[in-house]
C-alpha positions as CSV (number, residue, x, y, z in Angstrom):
1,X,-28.3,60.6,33.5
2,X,-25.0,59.0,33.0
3,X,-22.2,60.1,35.6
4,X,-19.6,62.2,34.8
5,X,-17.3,59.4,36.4
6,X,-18.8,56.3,34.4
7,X,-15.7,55.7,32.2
8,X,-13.7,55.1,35.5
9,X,-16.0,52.8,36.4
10,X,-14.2,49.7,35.1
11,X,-11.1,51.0,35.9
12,X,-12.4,51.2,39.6
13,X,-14.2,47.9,39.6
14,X,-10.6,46.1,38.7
15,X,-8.9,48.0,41.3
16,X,-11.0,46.8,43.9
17,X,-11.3,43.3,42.1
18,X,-7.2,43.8,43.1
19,X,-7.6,43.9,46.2
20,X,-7.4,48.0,46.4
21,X,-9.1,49.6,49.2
22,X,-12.0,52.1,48.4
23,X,-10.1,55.0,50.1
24,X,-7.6,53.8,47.5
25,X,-9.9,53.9,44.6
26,X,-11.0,57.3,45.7
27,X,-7.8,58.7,46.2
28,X,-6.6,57.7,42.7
29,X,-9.3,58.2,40.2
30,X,-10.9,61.5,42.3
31,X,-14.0,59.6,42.4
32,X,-16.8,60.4,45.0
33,X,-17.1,57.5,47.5
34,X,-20.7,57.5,47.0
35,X,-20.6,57.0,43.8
36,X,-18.0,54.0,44.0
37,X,-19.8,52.2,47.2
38,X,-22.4,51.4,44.8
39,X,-20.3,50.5,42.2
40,X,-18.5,48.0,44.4
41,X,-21.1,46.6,46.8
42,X,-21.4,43.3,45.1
43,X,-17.3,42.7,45.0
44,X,-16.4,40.0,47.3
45,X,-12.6,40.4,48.5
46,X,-10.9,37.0,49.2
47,X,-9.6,36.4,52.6
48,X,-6.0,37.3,51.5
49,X,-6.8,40.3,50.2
50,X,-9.1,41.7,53.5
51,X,-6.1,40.7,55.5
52,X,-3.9,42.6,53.8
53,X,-6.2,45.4,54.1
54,X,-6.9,44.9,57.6
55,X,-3.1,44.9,57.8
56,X,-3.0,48.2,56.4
57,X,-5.9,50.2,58.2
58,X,-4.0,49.0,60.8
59,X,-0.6,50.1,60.1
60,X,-2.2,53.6,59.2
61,X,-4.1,54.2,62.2
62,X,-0.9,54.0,64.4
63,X,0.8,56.3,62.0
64,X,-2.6,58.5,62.0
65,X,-1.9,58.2,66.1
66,X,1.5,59.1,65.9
67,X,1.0,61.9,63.9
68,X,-1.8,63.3,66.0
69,X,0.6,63.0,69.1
70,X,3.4,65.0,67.9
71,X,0.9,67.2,66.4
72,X,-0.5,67.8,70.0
73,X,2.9,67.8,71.4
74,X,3.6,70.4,68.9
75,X,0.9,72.5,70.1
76,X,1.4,72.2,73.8
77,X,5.1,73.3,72.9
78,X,3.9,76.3,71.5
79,X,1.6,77.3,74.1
80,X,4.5,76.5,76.3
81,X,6.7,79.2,74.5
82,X,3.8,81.3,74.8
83,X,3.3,81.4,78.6
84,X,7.2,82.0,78.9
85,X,7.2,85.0,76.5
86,X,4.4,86.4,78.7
87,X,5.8,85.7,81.7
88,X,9.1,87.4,80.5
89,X,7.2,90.6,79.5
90,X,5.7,90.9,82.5
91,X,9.3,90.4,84.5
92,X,10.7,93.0,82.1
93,X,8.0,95.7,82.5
94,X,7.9,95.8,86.0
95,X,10.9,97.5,89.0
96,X,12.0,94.3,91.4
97,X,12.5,96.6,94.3
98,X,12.2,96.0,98.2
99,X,8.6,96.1,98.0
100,X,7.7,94.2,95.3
101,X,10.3,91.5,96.7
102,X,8.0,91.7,100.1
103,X,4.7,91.2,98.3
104,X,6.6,88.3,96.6
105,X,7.5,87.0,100.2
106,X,3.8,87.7,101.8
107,X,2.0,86.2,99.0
108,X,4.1,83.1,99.4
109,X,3.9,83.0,103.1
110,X,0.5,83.3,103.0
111,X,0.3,80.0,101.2
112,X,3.0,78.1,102.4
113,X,4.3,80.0,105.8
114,X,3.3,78.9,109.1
115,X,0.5,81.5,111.1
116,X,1.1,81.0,114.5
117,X,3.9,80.4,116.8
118,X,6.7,83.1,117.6
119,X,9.1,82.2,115.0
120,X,9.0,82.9,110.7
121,X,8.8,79.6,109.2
122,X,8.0,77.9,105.6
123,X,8.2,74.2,104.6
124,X,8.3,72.8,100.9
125,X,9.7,70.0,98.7
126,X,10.9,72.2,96.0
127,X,14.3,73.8,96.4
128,X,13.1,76.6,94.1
129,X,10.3,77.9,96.3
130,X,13.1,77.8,99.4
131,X,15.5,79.1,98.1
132,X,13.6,82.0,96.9
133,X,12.0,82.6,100.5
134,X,16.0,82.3,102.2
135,X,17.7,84.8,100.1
136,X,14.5,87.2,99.7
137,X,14.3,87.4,103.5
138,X,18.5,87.4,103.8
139,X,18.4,89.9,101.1
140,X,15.3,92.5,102.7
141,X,15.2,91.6,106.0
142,X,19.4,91.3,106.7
143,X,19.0,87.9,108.0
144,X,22.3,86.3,109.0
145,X,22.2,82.7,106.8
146,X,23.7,81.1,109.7
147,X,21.2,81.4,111.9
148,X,18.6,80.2,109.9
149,X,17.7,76.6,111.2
150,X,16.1,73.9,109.1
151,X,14.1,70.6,109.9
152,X,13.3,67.5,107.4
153,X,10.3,65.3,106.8
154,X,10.9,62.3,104.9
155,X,9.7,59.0,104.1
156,X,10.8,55.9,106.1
157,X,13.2,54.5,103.5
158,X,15.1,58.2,103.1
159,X,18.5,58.7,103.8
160,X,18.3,61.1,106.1
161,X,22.0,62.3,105.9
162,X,22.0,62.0,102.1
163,X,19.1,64.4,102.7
164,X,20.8,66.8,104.8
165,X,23.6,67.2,102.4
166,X,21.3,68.1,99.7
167,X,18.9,70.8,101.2
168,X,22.3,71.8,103.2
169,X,23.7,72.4,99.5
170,X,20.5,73.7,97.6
171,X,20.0,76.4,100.1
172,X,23.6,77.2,101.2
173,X,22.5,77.0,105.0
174,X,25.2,75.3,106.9
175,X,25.0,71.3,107.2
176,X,24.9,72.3,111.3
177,X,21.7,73.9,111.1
178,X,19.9,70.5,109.9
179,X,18.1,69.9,113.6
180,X,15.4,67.8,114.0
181,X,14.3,64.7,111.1
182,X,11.0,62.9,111.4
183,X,10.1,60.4,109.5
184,X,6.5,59.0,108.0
185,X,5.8,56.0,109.1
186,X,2.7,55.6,107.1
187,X,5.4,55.5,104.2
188,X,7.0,52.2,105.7
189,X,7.5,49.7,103.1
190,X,6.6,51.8,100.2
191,X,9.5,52.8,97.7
192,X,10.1,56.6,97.6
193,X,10.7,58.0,93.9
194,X,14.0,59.1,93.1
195,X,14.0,62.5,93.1
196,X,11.8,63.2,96.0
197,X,14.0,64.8,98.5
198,X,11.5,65.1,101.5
199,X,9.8,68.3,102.4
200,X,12.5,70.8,104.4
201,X,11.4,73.6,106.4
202,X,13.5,76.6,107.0
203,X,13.3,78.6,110.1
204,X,14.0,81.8,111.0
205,X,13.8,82.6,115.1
206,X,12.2,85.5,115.6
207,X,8.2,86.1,114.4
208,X,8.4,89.9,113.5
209,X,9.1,88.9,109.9
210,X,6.1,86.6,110.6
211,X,3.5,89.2,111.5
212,X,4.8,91.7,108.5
213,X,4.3,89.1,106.2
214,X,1.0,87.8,107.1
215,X,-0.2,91.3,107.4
216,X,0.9,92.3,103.7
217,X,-0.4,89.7,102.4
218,X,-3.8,90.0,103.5
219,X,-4.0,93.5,103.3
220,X,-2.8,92.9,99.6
221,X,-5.6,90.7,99.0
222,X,-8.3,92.8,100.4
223,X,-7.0,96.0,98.7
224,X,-6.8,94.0,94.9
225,X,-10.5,92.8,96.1
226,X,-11.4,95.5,96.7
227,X,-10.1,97.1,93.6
228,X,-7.3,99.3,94.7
């Protein structure tokens, strides 16, 4: 039985006698590429003409790459948008009172807070997390700012007073209540990245807020494991 796709055939066979790539041939005259592999088996490209087409493939698979990245990139920007919508519906369907400021507070404590000791305090590298913990303790607990004292950890090629002046700045807790600074001297010789501002721990002298804290938090635990 004669293929429906035998009148191409010559057609295809110059093509490829051209120099044109079997994806080529396929593309154009719609023809299966089973059918044209055995059509063209016995067609010997010159050297030219395989580099050219190695040339190609090549030149195709970094645009196929490319592609596939933004693609991806596309996607994970989506998913991005996604996760922020649901975040905001969940902020905008729920009352940010005292006490769910409190579980707030506990639940980070309980990761980040220190358990023992008599005073309340929390250490981090991100001013976000700090900042949160200072004004939700200012704001529930009536904390006076100034008499929450802060400490730095930092590499050993930091600027220690650089430092200072940013945490003092990022948290709004007077430049006077920067105390003590250690610095790592594991870290010595080793360049620090550029926006790594050490980790800062803020302090708050009395351990009542402590105990509360570390209490709600557990409690809350136990009580969602529990399936209250």
């Amino acid at each position: 039985m004669i293929s429906k796709w035998f009148e191409l055939k010559d057609e295809a066979i110059s093509l490829r006698k051209k120099g044109k790539s079997i994806r080529n041939i396929e593309e154009r005259l719609k023809i299966p590429r089973s059918t044209l592999s055995g059509w063209l088996k016995n067609i010997e490209l010159s050297k030219s003409q395989k580099k050219v087409l190695d040339k190609k493939w090549r030149e195709a698979l970094v645009l196929a790459r490319r592609g596939s990245m933004l693609w991806h990139n596309q996607q994970k920007l989506e998913r991005l948008k996604k996760a922020e919508l649901e975040a905001d519906n969940v902020l905008n369907s729920i009352k940010i009172d005292k006490n769910s400021l409190d579980i707030a507070l506990a639940m980070l404590y309980l990761g980040e807070g220190t358990k023992k000791g008599d005073i309340t305090s929390v250490g981090n590298s991100d001013p976000l997390i700090l900042k949160f913990f200072v004004e939700g303790i200012i704001k529930n607990y009536n904390f006076d700012r100034n008499k929450i004292k802060c400490e730095l950890h930092l590499r050993a090629d930091q600027n220690q007073n650089k430092i200072k002046k940013y945490w003092s700045t990022e948290l709004n807790i007077p430049l006077c209540n920067f105390l003590a600074t250690s610095f790592d001297k594991r870290t010595i010789g080793r360049k620090t990245y550029k926006d790594y501002k050490g980790v800062c721990i803020v302090r708050f002298g009395t351990v009542a807020i402590q105990r509360k804290l570390v209490y709600l938090s557990r409690k809350f635990c136990k009580k969602i494991i529990m399936g209250g």
